[in-house]
C-alpha positions as CSV (number, residue, x, y, z in Angstrom):
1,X,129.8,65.4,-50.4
2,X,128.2,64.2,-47.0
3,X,125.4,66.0,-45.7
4,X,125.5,67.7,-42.3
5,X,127.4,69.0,-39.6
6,X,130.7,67.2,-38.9
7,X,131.1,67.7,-35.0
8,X,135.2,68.6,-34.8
9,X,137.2,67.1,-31.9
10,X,137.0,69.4,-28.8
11,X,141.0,70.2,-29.4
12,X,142.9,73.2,-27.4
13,X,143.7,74.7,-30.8
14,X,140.1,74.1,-32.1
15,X,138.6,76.2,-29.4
16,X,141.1,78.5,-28.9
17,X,140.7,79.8,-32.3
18,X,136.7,79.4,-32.5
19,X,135.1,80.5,-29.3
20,X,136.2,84.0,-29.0
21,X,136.1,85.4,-32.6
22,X,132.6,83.1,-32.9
23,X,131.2,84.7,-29.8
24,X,132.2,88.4,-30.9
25,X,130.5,88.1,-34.6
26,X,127.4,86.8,-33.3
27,X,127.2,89.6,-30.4
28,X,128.6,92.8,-32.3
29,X,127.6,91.7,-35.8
30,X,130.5,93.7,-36.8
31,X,129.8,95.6,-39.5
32,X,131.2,94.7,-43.4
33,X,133.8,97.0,-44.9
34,X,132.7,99.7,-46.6
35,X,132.6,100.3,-50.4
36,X,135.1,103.2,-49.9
37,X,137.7,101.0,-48.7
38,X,137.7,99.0,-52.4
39,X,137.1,102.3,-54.4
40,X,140.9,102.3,-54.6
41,X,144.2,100.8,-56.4
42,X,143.7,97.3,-55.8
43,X,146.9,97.2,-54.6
44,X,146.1,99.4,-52.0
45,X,143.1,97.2,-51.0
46,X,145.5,94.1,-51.2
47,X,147.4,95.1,-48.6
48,X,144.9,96.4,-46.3
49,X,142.6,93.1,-46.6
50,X,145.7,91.1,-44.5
51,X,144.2,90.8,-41.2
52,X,140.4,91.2,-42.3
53,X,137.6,88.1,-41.7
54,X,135.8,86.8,-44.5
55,X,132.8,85.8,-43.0
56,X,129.6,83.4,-44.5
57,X,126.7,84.1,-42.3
58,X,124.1,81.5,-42.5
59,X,120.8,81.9,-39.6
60,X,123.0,81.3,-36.5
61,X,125.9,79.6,-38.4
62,X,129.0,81.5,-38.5
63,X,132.1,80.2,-41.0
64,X,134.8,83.0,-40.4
65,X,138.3,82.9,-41.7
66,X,141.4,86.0,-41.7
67,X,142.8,86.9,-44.7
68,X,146.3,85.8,-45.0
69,X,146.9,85.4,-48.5
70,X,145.9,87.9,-51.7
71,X,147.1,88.9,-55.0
72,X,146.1,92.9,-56.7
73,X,145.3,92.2,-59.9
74,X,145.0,96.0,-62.2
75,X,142.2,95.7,-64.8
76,X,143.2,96.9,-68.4
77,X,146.6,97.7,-67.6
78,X,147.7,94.1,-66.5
79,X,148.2,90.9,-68.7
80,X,147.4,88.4,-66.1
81,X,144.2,90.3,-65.4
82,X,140.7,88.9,-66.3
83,X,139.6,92.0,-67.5
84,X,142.9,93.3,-69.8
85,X,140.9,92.8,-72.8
86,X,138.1,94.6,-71.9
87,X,134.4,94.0,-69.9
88,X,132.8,90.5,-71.0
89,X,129.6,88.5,-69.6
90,X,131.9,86.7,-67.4
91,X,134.0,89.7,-65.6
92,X,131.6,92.4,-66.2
93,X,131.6,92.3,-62.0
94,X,135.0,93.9,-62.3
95,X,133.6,97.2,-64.3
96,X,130.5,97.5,-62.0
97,X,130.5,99.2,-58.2
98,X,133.7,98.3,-55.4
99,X,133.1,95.9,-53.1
100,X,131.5,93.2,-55.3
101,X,132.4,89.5,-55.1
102,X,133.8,88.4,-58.8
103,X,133.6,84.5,-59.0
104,X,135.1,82.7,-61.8
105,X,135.4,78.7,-62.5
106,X,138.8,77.5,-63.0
107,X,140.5,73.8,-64.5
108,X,136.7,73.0,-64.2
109,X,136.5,72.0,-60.8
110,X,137.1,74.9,-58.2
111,X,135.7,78.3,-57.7
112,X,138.2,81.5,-57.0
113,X,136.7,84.3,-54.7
114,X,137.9,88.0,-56.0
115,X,136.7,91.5,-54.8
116,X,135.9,94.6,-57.3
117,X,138.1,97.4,-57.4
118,X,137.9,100.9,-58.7
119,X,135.5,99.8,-61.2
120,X,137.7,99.7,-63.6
121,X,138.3,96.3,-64.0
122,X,140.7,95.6,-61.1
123,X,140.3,93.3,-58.2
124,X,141.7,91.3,-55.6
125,X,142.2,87.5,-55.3
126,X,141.5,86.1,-52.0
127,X,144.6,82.5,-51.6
128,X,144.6,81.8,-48.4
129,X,142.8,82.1,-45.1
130,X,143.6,81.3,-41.1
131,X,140.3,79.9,-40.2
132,X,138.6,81.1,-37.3
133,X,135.0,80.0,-36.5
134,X,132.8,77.3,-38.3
135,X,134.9,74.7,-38.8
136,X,133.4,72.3,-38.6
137,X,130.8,73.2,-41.3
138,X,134.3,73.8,-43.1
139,X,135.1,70.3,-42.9
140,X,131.8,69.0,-44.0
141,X,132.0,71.5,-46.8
142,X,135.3,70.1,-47.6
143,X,134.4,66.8,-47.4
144,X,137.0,66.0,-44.8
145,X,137.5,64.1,-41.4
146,X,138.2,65.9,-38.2
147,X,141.2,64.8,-36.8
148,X,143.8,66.1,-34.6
149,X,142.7,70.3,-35.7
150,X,146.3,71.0,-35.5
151,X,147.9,73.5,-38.2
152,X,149.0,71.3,-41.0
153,X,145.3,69.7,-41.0
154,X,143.5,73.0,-41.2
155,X,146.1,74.2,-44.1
156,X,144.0,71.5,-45.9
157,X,140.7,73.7,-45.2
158,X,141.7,77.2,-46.5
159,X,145.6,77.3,-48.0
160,X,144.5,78.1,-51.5
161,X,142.0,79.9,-53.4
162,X,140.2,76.7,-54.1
163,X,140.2,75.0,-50.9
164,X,138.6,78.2,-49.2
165,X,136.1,79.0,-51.7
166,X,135.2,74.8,-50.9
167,X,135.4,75.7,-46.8
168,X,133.1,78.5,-47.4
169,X,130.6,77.2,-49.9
170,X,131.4,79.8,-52.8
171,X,130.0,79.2,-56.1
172,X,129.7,81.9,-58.9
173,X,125.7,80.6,-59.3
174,X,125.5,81.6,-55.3
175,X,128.0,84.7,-55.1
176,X,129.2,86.4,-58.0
177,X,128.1,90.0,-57.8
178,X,127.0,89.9,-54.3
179,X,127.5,93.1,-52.4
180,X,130.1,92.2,-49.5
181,X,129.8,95.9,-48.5
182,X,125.7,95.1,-47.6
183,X,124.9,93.9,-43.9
184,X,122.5,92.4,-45.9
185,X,125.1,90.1,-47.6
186,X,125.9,86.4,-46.4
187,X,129.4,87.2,-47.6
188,X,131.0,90.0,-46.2
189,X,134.9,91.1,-45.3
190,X,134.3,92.5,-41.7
191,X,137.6,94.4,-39.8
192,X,137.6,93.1,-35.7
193,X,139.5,95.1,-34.8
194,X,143.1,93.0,-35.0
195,X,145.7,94.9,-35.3
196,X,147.3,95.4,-38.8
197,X,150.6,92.2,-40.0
198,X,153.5,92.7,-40.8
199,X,153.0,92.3,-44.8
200,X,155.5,90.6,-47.1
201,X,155.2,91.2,-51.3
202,X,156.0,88.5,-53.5
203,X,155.6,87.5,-57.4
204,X,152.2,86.3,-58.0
205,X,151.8,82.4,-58.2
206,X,150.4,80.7,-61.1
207,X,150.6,82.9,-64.0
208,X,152.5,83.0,-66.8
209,X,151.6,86.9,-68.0
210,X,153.4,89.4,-66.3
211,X,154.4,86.6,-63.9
212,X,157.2,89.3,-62.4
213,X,154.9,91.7,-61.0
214,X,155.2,91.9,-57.0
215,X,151.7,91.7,-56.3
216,X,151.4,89.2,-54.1
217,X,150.7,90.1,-50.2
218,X,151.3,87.3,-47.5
219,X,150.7,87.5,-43.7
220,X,155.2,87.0,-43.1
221,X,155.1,84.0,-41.6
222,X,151.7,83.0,-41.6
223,X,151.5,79.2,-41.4
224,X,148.4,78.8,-43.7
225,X,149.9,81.0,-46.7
226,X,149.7,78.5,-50.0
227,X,153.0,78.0,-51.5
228,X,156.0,79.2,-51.0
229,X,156.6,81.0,-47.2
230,X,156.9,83.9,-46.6
């Protein structure tokens, strides 16, 4: 992976999209959402994280994306969940406080960014992201070549749990169990105030356990959902 900024083409779309939400982070330093809001179903939390900005805070460097894309995943009572058979080493994260980041290492090579629930083992899988600020430390993260910085390149930054854990330089060694509620945090999930999508509910994607489940929630319409549109 190349080291240093990648200087993205001054496109319309480009600054559109990364001048205003940029400017109002750095000036409000909008606070993180609060435990309360995860101490819930997860599906309840699903839903209500469409629209929020995951944001990596680094000194004066901002990487910002809204949440277009999640699946609710419900602890002990839910095959396809890491933590059906109980708390381990690996998703003890789940059991412990809301609001924690739960990072897990998947076909050994890509991270996948999840959110505590309840405490009770549940959580919430972050797919996909609209990115909004940073991008171009997102392209350097990703390894990729600015180009034109119209929709169908930037899908290549954040469609997918993979790709946006990559965009935002998530590891498990660097995130798991870090407090996004803390204004302390590098990671957080902030609300700016946009006003709440209309939400669609699909089948999750990529499981094979209680692959029928509607848990799913997709921005309808969003152009950087992974998969399937919604």
């Amino acid at each position: 992976m190349r080291s240093g900024v990648i200087r993205m083409k001054d496109t319309a779309r480009a600054a559109k999209l990364q001048k205003p939400i940029a400017r109002l982070i750095s000036m409000t330093k909008a606070a993180p959402l609060p435990p309360k809001f995860y101490a819930r179903d997860p599906r309840q939390v699903a839903s209500a994280l469409l629209g929020k900005l995951l944001v990596r805070r680094e000194g004066k460097q901002v990487r910002a994306g809204r949440i277009v894309e999640v699946e609710a995943y419900l602890g002990l009572d839910d095959p396809a969940a890491h933590a059906y058979r109980g708390m381990t080493a690996r998703n003890a994260v789940l059991f412990g406080p809301p609001g924690h980041a739960y990072v897990y290492f998947i076909y050994g090579f890509h991270y996948c960014l999840n959110v505590s629930c309840e405490g009770q083992g549940g959580g919430v899988l972050i797919r996909a992201l609209e990115p909004v600020a940073g991008l171009d430390l997102m392209y350097a993260a990703r390894d990729m070549e600015p180009k034109d910085g119209r929709a169908a390149e930037l899908r290549l930054l954040t469609s997918g749990p993979g790709r946006l854990a990559e965009a935002f330089s998530i590891t498990r060694d660097r995130d798991n169990n870090k407090n996004v509620t803390s204004r302390r945090s590098d990671l957080q999930i902030v609300d700016d105030g946009q006003p709440a999508p209309k939400v669609a509910i699909t089948v999750r994607i990529g499981v094979t356990k209680a692959a029928d489940q509607p848990l799913r929630y997709v921005v309808a319409g969003n152009a950087f959902v992974s998969g399937k549109k919604s």
